[in-house]
N, C-alpha and C positions, 0 to 999 in steps of 0.2 A: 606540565609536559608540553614540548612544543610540537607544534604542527606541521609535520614536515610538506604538507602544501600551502599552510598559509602564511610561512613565515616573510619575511622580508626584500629576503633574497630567492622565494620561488618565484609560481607565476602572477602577474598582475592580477587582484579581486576583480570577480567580472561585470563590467558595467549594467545596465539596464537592457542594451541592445541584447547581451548573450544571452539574461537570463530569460527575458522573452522565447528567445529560441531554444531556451533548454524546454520551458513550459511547454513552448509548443511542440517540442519532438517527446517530451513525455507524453503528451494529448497522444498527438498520430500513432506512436509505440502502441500505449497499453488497448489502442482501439481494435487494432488486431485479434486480439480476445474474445471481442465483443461483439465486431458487426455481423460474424456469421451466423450469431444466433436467431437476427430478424430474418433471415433467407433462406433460411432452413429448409423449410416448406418448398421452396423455388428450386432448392434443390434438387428434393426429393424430386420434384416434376421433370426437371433437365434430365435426371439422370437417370427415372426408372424406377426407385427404391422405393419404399418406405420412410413415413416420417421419421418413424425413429433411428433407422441405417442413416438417414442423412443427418440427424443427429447426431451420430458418431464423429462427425468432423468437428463440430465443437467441445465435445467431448476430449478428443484427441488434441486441439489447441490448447485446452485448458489442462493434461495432463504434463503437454508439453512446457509449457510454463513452469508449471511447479517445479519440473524434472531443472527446467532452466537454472532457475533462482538457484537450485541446490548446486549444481557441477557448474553455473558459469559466472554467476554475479562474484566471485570470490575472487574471478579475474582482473575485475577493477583495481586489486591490490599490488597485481605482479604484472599486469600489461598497461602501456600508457593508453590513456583513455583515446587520444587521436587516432590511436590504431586500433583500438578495441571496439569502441563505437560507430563508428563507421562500417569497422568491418562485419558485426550484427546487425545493423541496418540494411548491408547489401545480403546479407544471409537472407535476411528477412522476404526483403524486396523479389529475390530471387526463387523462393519457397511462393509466393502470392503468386508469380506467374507460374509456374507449376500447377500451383491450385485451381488456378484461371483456364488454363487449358486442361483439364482433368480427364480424359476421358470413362474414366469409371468410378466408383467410389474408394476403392481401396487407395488408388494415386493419391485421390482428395485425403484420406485420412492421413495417410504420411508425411504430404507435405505440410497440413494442416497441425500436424506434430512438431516440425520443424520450425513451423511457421511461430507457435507458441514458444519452443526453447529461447529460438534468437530473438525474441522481442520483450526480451526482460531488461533492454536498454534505460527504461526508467528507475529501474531499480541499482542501476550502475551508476546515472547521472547523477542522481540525487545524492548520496554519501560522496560521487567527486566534488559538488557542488558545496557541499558542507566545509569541505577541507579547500575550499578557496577564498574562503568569502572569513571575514572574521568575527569574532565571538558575539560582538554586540548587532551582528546582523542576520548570522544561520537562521534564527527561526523564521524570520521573515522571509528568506528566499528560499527556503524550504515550503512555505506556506506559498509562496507563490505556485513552485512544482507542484506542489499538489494542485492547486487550484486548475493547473493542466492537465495533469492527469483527471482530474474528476470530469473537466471538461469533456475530453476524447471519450471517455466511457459511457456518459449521457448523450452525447450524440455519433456515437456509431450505429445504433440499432437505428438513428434517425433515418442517418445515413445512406448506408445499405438498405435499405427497408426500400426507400425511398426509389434508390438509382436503380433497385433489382427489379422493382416492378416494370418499371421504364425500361432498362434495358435486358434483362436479363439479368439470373445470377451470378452470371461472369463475370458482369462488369464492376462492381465494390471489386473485386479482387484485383485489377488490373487497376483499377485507379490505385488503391492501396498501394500498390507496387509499382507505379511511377512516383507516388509521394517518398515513400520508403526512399526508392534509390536515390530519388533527387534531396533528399535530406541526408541520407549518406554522405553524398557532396559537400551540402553543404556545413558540415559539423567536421568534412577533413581538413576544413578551411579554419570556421568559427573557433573550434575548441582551443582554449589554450594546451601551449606543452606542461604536461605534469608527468612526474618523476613517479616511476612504481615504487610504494611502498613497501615492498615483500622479494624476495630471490627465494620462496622455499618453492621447493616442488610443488609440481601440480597435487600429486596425491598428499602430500600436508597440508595445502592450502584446502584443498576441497573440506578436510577433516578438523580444518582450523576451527570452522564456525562451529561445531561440537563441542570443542574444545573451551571455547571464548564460551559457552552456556555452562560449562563445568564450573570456571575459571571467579568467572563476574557474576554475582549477586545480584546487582542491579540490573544488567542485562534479562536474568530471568525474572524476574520481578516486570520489567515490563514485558518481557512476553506474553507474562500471565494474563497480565490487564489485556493487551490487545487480544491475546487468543479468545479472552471473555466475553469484549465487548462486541467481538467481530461475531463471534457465534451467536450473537444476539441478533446483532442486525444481519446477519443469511436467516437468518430462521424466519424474519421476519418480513423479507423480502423474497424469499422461497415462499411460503404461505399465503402472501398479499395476494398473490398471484392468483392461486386458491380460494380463496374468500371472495375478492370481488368476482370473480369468472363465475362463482360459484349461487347456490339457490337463495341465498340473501339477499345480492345486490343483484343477478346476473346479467354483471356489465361484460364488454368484450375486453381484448386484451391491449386495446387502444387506450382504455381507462387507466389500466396500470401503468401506462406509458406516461401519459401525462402526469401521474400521482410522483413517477420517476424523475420526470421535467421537473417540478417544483424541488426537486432534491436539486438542485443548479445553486439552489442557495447558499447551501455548504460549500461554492467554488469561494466566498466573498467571506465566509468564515474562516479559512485558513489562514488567509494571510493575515489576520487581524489575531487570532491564537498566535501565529510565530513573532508578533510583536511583542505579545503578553510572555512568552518564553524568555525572548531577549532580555525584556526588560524585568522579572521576580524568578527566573526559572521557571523549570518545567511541572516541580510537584503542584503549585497553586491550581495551573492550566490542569492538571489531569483531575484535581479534585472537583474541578468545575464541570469538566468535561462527565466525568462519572456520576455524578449527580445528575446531569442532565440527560445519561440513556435512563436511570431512575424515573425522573420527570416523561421521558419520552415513552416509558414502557406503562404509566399512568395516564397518559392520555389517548393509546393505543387501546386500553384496557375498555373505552366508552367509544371504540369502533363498533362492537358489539349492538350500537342502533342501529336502525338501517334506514336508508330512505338517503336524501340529500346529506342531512345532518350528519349521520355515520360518513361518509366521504368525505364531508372536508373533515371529521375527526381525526379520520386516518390517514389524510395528506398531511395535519399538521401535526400531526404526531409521526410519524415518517421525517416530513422533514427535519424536525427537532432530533430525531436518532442521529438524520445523516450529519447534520452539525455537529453532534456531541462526539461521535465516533471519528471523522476526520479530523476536529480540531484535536480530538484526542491522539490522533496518529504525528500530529504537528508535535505536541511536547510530550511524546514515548521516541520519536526520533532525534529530540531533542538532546534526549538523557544520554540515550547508546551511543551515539556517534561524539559524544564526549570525553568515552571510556579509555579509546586505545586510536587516536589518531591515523595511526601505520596498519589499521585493522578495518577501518569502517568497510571494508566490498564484505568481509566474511562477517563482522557483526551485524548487517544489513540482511546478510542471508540467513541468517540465522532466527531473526526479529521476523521477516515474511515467511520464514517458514513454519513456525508456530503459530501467525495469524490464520496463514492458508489451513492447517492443519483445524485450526478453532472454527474456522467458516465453513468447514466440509463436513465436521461433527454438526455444528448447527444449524446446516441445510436439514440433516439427516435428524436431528433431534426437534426442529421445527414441523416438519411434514407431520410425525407421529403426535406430535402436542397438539397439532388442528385435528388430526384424526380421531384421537381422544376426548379432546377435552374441549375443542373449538376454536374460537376465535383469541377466547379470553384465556384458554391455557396457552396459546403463543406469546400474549402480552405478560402473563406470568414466568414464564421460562426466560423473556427477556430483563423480567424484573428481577430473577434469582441469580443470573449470569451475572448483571450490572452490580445485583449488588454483593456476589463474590468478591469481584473485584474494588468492589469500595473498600468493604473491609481490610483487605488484603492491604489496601493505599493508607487506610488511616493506621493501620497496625504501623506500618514504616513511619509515617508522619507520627506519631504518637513517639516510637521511641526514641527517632531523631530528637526531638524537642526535651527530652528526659536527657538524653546525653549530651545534647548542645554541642554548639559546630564546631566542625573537622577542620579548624585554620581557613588556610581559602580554596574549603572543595569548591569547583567548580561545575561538578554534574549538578544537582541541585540544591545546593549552601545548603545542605544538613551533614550532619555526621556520618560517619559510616554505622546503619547499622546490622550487618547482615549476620555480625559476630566472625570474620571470618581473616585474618589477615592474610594476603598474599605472600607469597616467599620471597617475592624478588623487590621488596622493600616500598611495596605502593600498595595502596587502599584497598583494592579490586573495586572499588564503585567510579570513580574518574580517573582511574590512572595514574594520582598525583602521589608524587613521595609523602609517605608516613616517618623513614628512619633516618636515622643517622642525625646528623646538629642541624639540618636545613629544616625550616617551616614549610608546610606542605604549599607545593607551588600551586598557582592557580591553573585549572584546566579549560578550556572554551566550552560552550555551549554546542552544541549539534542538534543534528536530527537524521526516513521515508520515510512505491504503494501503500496504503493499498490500494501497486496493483494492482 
């Protein structure tokens, strides 16, 4: 199937210069999310409330988000990204000053809503980025986006933390939103022209990404893995929290900051996974990847000492999660945005909304597992999550190898095995023709957050 962004006759693949700048407006994007949770507190004091009322404004970004990915990242399909991304960056930009000036908490939370919807821009670049660049390169400059995004999420709470105490709460929010707008600018410059791949309505398109989970096999297949693995690592970064703060260690929540810092590792992980992609596919990358929340939820499982020793257990065991989970986001985005080229904004939305959905269950299934059972029932819940998902991968790799390959698929050189033919004369696992006298043509490689 060909790519109708990457073909020959679209726009030029993007050099080194753009995709710098894509990383770094993924970074600044998903930090929006993020930074209001270290100010919280600073909030509460500006404004009069309670910690937890002042709460509600991250609450309310992170609602807004999810709500996003569902009704806007679909737009990437039927609006050209020049005008689309820019114009949620000044949404954005323009929501932060809002926020900035708040005078009561209700303002704060709505904008704070707003503010999460429109800054799902990293989840739009990324699938346009896919469909620029060509087969033997997606995984890599996919691994690089991420490598941005994971940047901006470990240093926002730096961030903010940092400029709130100094200046006030206000201030992260108004720098935010001089960055924001000024990055708007600059991306209505940077971005190449790309051609929308979709004319259906808005309300089909919204519905598309449902649809595309009905449809494609291997699309849900990796949802499952990421929804699995994601709820492993929220469970377990929801609970860290807990344990070290807690009568074990009782460290402050500085300690969990830096255990988070050392998670910076997995920015140098990524792009070295979207090599691995490029160069065997994606299934090798995931089985490695799954193996290694296995290995991470085994050495999380000897956090359970305490003293010096338990800590750095649990920082390198933590870190090993976060590798294993983002390299693993590297070749599950790998596979999808391989499927249906003229699709990737709604396959994209549909792939983070099963993650986010698996990370909100395994906040909430984490909590209960420390309350229960400790330390080493959250190590275990991430070990049964992980290895859900294994199974579930070698079942697929197992009957690929039995039925031996599908001509030249191109999602990941195995067969189709989900039993399922599509009607409209292609695989459902990469989109490639199955009928008629033609040999099944080759598809490209793809890949996203998380967000």
């Amino acid at each position: 199937m060909s790519d109708p962004q990457a073909t020959s006759s679209g726009p030029a693949a993007p050099g080194r210069r753009l995709i710098l700048i894509l990383a770094l407006a993924c970074g600044i994007g998903v930090a929006n999310i993020y930074f209001p949770q270290a100010i919280s507190p600073l909030i509460a004091d500006g404004l009069g409330v309670s910690p937890g009322a002042a709460a509600s404004a991250v609450t309310a970004s992170q609602f807004g988000y999810a709500l996003g990915i569902f009704l806007l990242v679909p737009l990437g399909d039927r609006i050209a990204h020049r005008r689309l991304v820019p114009a949620l960056l000044g949404i954005t930009g323009l929501g932060l000053v809002v926020a900035g000036s708040a005078p009561g908490l209700a303002v704060l939370v709505a904008a704070s809503a707003v503010i999460g919807a429109a800054t799902v821009v990293p989840q739009v670049i990324i699938p346009m980025a896919a469909g620029l660049v060509s087969e033997g390169r997606r995984g890599a400059v996919t691994g690089t986006l991420l490598s941005g995004l994971i940047g901006g999420i470990l240093l926002a709470r730096t961030f903010s933390g940092s400029l709130g105490e100094w200046l006030g709460w206000r201030a992260p929010y108004y720098v935010a939103a001089a960055l924001m707008l000024g990055l708007a600018a600059v991306m209505a410059v940077a971005l190449p022209a790309t051609a929308p791949t979709s004319s259906e309505r808005y309300p089909r398109l919204v519905t598309g990404s449902l649809r595309l989970l009905r449809e494609e096999p291997a699309l849900r297949r990796t949802c499952v893995y990421q929804a699995a693995v994601f709820a492993g690592f929220s469970a377990a970064w929801t609970s860290l929290a807990l344990y070290v703060t807690g009568p074990a260690f009782g460290m402050g929540s500085s300690v969990v900051g830096l255990i988070a810092l050392v998670g910076a590792g997995s920015m140098f992980s990524t792009p070295i996974a979207g090599r691995r992609v490029d160069r065997g596919g994606p299934d090798p990358v995931t089985l490695v990847c799954l193996l290694g929340t296995l290995a991470a939820a085994g050495i999380l499982a000897f956090g359970t000492l305490h003293g010096i020793a338990g800590l750095v257990i649990l920082t390198v065991g933590m870190l090993v999660l976060d590798v294993a989970v983002q390299s693993g986001q590297v070749a599950n985005q790998g596979r999808i945005f391989a499927l249906r080229p003229e699709a990737r904004g709604r396959i994209n939305t549909a792939y983070m909304t099963c993650a986010f959905l698996g990370g909100s269950a395994g906040s909430w299934l984490g909590v209960r597992a420390y309350g229960l059972l400790g330390w080493g029932g959250v190590a275990g819940l991430v070990a049964v999550l992980g290895a859900l998902a294994l199974v579930r991968h070698l079942r697929h790799m197992w009957r690929a190898r039995r039925t031996g390959p599908d001509g030249a698929n191109g999602t990941d050189g195995m067969a189709r095995t989900d039993g399922m033919a599509r009607t409209d004369g292609t695989d459902g696992t990469d989109g490639t023709s199955v009928g008629g006298s033609a040999a099944a043509a080759s598809c490209g490689h793809g890949r996203q957050e998380a967000s």
